[in-house]
N, C-alpha and C positions, 0 to 999 in steps of 0.2 A: 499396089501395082507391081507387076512381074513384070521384067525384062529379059533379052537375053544377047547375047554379043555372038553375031559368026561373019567372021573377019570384021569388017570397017561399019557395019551394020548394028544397031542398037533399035530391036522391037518391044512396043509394049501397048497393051490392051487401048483401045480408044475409051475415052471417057465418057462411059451410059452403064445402064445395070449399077451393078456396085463398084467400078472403077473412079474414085472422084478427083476431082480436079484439085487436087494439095498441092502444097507450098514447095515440100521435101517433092514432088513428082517434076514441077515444072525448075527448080532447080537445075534436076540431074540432068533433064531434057536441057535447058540451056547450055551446062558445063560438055555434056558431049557434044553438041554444036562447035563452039567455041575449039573445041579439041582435034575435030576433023573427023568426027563419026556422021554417021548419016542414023536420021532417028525416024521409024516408021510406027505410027499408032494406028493400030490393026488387028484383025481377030488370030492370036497365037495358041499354037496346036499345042498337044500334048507330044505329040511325037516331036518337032519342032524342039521344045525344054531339052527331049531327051537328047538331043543331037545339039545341044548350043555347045560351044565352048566357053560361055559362062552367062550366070543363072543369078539375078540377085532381086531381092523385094526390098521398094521402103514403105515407111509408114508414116505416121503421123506424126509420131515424137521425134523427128527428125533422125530417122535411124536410116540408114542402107545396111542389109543382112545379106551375105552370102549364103548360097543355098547348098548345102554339103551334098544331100542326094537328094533324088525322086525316083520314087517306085511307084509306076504304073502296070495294072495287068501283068503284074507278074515280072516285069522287064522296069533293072536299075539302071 
């Protein structure tokens, strides 16, 4: 799952297709709760990534990665 932070807001994919319902996702979902973020699970753009003020994925192995860039279309 990818998320992304612009101001108080924390978006990330809703779980169907290949976004699954993991341990390490509903964590993170909890602790921004907890924090006073607001969490929206919803369909997130490409253009949206480029414009976050931050961009991070976790996985399975209990990792959260920060996302150094994306290059879309040409545009970093």
């Amino acid at each position: 799952s990818c998320y992304l932070d612009q101001g108080n807001v924390i978006s990330t994919p809703a779980i169907k297709g290949t976004i699954l319902p993991g341990i390490t996702r509903k964590s993170i979902i909890d602790v921004a709760l907890t924090k006073g973020f607001q969490v929206e699970e919803r369909l997130v753009s490409v253009d949206e990534l480029l414009d976050a003020d931050e961009v991070f994925c976790t996985g399975t192995a209990v990792v959260v990665s920060p996302v150094g860039s994306i290059t879309y279309q040409g545009k970093r």
